[in-house]
TORMARDREN-541255 format. One line per field, with one value per atom (N, C-alpha, C): residue number from 1; x, y, z; atom name; residue in one letter. Coordinates in Angstrom, 1 decimal. Last residue first. Layout:
// TORMARDREN-541255
num <- [NUM_...];
east <- [X_...];
north <- [Y_...];
up <- [Z_...];
atome <- [CA_...];
residu <- [A_...];
***
This chain:
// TORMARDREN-541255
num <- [99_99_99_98_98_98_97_97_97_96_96_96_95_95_95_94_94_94_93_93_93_92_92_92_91_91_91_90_90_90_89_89_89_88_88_88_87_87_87_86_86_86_85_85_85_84_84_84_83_83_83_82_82_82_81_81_81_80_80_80_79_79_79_78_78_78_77_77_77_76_76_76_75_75_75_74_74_74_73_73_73_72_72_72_71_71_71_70_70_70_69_69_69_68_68_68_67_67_67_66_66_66_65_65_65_64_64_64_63_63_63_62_62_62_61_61_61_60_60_60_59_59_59_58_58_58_57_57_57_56_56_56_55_55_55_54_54_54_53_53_53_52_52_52_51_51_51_50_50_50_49_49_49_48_48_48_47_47_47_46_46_46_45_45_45_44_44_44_43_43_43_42_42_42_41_41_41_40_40_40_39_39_39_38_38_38_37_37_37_36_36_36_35_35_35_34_34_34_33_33_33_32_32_32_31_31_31_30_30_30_29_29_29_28_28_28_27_27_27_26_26_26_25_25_25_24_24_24_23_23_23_22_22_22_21_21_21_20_20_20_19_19_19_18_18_18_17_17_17_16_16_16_15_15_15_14_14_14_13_13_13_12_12_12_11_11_11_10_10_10_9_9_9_8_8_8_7_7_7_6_6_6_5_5_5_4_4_4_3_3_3_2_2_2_1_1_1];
east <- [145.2_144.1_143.9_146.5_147.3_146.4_144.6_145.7_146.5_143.5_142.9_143.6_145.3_144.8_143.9_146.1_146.7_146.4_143.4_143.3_144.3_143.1_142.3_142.7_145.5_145.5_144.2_144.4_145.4_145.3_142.4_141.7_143.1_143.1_142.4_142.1_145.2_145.7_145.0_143.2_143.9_144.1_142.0_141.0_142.2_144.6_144.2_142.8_144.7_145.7_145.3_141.9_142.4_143.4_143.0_141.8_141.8_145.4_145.4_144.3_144.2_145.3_145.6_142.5_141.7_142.6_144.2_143.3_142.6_145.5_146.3_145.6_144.0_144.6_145.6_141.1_142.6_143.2_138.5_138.4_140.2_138.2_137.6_138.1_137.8_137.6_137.3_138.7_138.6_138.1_138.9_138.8_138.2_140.9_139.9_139.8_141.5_141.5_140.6_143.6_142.8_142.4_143.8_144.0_143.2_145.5_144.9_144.9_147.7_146.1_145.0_150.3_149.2_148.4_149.0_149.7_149.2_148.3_148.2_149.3_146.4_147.5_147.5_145.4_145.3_146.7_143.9_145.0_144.6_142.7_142.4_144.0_141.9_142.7_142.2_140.2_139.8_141.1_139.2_140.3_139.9_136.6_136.5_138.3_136.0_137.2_136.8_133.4_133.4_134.4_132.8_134.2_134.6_133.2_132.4_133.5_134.7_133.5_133.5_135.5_136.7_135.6_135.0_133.8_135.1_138.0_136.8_135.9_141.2_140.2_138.8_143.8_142.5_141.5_145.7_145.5_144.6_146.2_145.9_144.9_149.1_148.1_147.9_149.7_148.9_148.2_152.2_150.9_150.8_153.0_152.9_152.2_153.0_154.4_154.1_153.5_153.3_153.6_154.1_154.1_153.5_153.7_155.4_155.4_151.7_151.7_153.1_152.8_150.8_151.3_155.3_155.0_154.1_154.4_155.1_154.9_153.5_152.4_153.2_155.2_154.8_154.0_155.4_156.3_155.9_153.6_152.9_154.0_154.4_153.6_153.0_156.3_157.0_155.8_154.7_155.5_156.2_153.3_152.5_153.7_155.0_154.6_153.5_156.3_156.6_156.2_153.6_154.5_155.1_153.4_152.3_153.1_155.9_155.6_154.9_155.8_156.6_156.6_152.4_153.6_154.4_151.3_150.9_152.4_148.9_149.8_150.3_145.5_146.5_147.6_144.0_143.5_144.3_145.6_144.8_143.7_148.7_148.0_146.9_149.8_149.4_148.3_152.8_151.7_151.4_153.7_153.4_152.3_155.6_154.9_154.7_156.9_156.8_155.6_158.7_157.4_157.6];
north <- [148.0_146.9_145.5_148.7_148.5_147.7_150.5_149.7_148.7_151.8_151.1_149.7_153.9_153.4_151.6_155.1_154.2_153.6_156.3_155.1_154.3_158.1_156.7_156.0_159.7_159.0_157.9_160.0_159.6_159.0_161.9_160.9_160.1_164.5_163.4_161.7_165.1_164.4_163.8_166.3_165.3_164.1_168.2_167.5_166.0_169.7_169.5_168.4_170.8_169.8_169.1_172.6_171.2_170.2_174.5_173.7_172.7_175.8_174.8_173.9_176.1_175.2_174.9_178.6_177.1_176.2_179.8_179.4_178.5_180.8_179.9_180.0_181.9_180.7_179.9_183.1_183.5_182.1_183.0_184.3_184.0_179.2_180.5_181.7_175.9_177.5_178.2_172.7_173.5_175.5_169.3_170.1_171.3_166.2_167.0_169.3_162.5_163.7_164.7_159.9_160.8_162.4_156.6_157.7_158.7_153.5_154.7_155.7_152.1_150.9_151.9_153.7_152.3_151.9_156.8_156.0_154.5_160.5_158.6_157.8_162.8_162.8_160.8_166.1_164.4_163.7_168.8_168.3_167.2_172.6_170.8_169.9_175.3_174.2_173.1_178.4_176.7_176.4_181.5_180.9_179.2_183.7_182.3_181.8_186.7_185.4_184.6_188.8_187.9_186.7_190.0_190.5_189.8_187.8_188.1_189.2_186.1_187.3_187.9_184.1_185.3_186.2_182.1_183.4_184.3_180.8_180.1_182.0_179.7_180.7_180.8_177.2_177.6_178.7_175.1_176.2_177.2_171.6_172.5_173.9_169.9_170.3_171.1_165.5_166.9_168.0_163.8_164.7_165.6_159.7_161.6_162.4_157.9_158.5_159.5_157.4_158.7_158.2_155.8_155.0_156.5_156.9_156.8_156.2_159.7_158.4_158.2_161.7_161.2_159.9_163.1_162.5_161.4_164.2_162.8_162.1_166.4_165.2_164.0_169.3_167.7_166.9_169.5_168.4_167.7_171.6_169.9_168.9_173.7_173.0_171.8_174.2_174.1_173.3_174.6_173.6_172.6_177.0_175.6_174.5_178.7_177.9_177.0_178.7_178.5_178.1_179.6_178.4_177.9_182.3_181.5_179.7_183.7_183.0_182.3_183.5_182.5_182.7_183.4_184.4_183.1_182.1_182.1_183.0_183.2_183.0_183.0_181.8_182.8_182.2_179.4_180.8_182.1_177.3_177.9_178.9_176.1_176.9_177.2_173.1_173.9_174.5_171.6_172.3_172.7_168.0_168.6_169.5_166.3_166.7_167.9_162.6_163.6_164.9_161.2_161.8_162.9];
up <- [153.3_154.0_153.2_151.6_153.1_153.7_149.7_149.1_150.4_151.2_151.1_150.3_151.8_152.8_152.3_149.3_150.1_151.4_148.7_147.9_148.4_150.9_150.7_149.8_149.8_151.3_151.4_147.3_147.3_148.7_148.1_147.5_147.6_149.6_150.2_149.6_147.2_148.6_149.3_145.8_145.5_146.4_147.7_147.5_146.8_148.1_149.2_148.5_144.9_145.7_146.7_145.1_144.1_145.2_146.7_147.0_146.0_145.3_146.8_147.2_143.1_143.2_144.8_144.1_142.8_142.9_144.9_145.5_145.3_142.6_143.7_145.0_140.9_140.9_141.7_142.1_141.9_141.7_142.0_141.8_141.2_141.4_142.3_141.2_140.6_140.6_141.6_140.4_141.3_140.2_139.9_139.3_140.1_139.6_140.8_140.1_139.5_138.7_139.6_139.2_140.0_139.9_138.4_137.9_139.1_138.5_138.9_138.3_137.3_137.7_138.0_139.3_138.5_138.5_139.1_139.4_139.0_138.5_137.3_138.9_138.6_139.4_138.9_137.6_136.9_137.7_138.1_138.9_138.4_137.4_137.0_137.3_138.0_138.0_138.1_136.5_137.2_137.1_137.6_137.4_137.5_136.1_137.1_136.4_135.1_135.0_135.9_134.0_135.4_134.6_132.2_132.7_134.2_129.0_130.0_130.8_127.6_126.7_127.8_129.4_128.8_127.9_131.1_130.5_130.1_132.7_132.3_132.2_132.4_132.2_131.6_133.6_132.6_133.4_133.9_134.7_133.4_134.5_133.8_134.7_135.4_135.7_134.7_135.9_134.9_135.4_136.8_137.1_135.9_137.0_136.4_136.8_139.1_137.5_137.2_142.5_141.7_140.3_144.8_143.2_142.3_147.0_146.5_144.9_148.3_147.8_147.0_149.8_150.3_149.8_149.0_150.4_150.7_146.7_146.6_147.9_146.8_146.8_146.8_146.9_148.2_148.0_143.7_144.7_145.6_144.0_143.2_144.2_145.0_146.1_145.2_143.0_144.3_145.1_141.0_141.1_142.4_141.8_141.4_141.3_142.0_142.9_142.9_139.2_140.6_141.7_137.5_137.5_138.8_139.3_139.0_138.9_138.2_139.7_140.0_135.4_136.5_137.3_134.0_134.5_135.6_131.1_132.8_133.4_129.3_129.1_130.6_128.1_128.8_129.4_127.0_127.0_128.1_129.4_128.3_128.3_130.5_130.7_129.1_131.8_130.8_131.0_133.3_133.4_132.3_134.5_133.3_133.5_136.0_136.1_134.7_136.8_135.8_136.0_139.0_138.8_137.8];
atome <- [N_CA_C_N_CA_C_N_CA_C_N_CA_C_N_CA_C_N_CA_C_N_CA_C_N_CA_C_N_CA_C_N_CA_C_N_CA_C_N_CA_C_N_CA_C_N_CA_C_N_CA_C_N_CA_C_N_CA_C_N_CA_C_N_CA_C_N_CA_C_N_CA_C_N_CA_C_N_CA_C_N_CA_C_N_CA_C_N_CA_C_N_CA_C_N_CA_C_N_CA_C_N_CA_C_N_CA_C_N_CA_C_N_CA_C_N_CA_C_N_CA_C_N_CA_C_N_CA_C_N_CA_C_N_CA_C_N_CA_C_N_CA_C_N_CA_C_N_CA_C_N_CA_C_N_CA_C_N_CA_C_N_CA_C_N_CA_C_N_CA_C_N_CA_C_N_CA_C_N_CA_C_N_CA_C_N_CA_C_N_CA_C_N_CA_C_N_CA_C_N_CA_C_N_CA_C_N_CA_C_N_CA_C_N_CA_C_N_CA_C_N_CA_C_N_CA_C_N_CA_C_N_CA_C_N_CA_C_N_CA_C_N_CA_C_N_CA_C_N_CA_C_N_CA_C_N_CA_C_N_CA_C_N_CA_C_N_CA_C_N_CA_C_N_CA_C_N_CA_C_N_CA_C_N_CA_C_N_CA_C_N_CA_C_N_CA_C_N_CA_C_N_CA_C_N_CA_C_N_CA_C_N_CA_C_N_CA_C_N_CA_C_N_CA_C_N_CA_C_N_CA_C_N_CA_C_N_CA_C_N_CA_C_N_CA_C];
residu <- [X_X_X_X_X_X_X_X_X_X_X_X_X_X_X_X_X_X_X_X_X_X_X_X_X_X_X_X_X_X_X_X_X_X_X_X_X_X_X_X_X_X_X_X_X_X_X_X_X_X_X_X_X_X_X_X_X_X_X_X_X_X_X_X_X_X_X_X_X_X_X_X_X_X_X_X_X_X_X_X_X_X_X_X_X_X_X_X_X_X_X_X_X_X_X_X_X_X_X_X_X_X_X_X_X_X_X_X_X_X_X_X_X_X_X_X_X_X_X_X_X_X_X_X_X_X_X_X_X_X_X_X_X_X_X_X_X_X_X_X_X_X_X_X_X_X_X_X_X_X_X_X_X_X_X_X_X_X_X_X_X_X_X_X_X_X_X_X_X_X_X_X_X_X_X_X_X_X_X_X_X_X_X_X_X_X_X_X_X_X_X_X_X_X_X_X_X_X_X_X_X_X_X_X_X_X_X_X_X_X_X_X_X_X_X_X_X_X_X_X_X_X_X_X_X_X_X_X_X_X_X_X_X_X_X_X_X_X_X_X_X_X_X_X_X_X_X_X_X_X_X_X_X_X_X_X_X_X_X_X_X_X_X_X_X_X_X_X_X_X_X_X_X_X_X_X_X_X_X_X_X_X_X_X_X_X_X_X_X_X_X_X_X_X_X_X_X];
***
C-alpha cells in the first residue's frame, strides 16, 4: 500500500505528518486489496481570517476508487472524520464484494 501525503497552500509540521500516517496504516485492516492512498491536507479562505482546515482521503483498490472530503477548524479533526467516512464506504464495498 502506497500512501502519498500533500499539503497545499502550507507547509505541514511532522507531527501533523505523523499522525496522519500513523492512523492512514489502520485502513489496511477494513480492506486487504488496498494499492494506494492519497491524502491531501489543504487550506481553504487564506484572504480571509476564517482557515477552514479540509482533508481529502482517495483510497484506489481494483476496479475502485473512494474518495471523502472533510473540514473543520483543526486538521486532525477533518482527518478523523474523513477516515471514519472512508472506512464506512470500504466495509460496504467488502461486504458487498462477499455477497
Amino acid at each position: 500500500m502506497n500512501v502519498k501525503i500533500q499539503t497545499l497552500r502550507f507547509d505541514a509540521d511532522s507531527k501533523l505528518l505523523a499522525f496522519v500516517k500513523k492512523r492512514i496504516e489502520k485502513i489496511r485492516q477494513f480492506h486487504d486489496k488496498i494499492t494506494h492512498v492519497d491524502v491531501y491536507l489543504k487550506l481553504d479562505n487564506v484572504v480571509h481570517s476564517i482557515k477552514d482546515k479540509i482533508v481529502e482521503i482517495k483510497v484506489n483498490i481494483p476496479r475502485h476508487e473512494f474518495f471523502v472530503k472533510q473540514s473543520s477548524k483543526s486538521f486532525e479533526e477533518s482527518f478523523d472524520n474523513a477516515l471514519d467516512a472512508v472506512v464506512v464506504q470500504l466495509k460496504r464495498r467488502k461486504e458487498k464484494a462477499v455477497a
